[in-house]
C-alpha positions in Angstrom: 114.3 91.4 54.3 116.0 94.2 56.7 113.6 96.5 55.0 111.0 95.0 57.0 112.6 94.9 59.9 111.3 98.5 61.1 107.6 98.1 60.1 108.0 94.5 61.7 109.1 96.3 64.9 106.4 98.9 64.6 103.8 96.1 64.8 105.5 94.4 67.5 105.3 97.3 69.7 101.9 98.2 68.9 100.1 95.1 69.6 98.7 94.9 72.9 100.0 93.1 75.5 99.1 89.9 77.4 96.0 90.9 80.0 94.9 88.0 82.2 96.6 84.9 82.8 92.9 83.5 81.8 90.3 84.7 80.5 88.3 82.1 80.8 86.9 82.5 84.6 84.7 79.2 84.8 88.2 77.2 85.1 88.0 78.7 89.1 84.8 77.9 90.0 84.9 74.6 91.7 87.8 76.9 93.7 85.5 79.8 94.1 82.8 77.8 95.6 84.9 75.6 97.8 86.4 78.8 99.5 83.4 80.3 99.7 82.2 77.5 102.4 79.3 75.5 103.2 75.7 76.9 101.9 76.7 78.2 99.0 75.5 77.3 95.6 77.0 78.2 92.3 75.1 79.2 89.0 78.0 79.7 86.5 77.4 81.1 83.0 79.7 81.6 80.2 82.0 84.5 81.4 80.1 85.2 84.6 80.1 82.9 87.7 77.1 83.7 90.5 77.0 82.6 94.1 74.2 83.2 96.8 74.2 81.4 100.3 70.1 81.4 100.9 70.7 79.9 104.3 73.6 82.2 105.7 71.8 85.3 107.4 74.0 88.0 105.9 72.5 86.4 102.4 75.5 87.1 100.4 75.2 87.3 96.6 78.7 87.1 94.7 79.3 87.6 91.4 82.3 87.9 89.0 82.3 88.7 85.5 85.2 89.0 82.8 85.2 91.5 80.4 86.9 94.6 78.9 87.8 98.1 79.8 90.1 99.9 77.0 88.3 103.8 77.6 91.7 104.4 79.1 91.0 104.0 82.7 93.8 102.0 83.5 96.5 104.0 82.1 95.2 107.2 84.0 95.4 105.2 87.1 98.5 103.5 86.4 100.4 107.1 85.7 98.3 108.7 88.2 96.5 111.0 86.0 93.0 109.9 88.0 93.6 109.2 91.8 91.8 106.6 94.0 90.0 109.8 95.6 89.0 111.0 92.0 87.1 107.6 91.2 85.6 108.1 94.5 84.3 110.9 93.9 82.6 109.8 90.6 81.4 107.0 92.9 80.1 109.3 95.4 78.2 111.1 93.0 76.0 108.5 92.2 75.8 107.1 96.0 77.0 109.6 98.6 78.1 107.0 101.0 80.2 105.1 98.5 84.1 104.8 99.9 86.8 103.5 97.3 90.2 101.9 98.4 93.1 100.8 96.3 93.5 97.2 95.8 96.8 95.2 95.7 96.0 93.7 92.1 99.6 92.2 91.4 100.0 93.3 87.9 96.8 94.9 87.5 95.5 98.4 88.4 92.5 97.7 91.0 90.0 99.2 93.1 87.1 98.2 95.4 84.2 100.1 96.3 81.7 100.1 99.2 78.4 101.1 99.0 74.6 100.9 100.2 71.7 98.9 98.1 68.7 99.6 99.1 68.7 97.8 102.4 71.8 95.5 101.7 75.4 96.9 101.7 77.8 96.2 98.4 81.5 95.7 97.3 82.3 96.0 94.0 86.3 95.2 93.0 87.1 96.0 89.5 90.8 94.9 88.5 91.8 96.0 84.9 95.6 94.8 82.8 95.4 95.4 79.6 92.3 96.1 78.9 90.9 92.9 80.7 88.5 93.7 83.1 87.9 91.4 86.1 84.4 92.7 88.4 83.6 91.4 91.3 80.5 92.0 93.5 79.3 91.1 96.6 76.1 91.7 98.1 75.0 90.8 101.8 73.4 92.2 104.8 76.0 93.7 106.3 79.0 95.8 105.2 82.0 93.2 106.5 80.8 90.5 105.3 80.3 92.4 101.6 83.7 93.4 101.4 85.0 89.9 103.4 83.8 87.4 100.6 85.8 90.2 98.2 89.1 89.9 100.1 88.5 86.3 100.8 88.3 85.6 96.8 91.2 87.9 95.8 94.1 85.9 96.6 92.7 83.2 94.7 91.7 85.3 91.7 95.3 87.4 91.6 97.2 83.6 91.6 94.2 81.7 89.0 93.1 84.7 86.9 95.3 87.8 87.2 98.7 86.2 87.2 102.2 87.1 89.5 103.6 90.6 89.1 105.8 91.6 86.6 109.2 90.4 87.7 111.5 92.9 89.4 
């Protein structure tokens, strides 16, 4: 029986560890769309939950989406291998005008880019532990209110989806 012990160790250590609190983002929506205010409408799908606001005049369009992300991307940010500016450059290669800031993601390693679509202007946060990937994007007419419906959701995502910080 001790014989295991190291192999039972060895498989211990190499399984991966917990990512999201949840993976399961449709629990939040009722929350989602509450915080998001009056006008908005909700048209939630397995994994991915869409909002618009037709009658708002910045005519947001939110969505967030659960997935995965193990290309090691989050262990090059986490040790600082790629930099905010790096990823922003990548960004910027595709969309000169895109501008990437670091998110406070609790445990997670997270970003949120800013962009220009066509005529509207787009956030996009992406907030990866473990290889779970939580996207979020907002679309509206104008610039604060794209990255505003991202900041306003956050909090509630970090707390519902995310989970704390590691403990200290």
């Amino acid at each position: 029986m001790l014989a295991l012990l190291p192999l039972t160790l060895a498989l211990a250590l190499a399984l991966p560890a917990e990512g999201f609190l949840t993976k399961n983002i449709n629990s939040v929506d009722a929350e989602v769309l509450a915080l998001l205010g009056p006008g908005f409408i909700s048209a939630p799908r397995p994994g991915k939950l869409a909002y618009s606001c037709p009658k708002c005049a910045e005519e947001p369009i939110i969505g967030i989406e659960f997935g995965r992300q193990v290309d090691g991307t989050e262990g090059r940010v986490r040790s600082g291998e790629t930099k905010i500016e790096d990823l922003e450059k990548q960004c910027q290669a595709r969309s000169p005008e895109c501008r990437l800031t670091a998110l406070d993601a609790g445990p997670a390693v997270g970003w949120v880019s800013s962009y220009e679509l066509g005529s509207s202007k787009g956030a996009t946060a992406i907030l990866i532990l473990n290889g779970d990937l939580l996207t979020i994007r907002s679309l509206a007419n104008d610039a604060a209110t794209a990255r505003g419906n991202i900041d306003k959701l956050l909090p509630l995502l970090r707390e519902k989806v995310i989970g704390p910080p590691p403990a200290a």
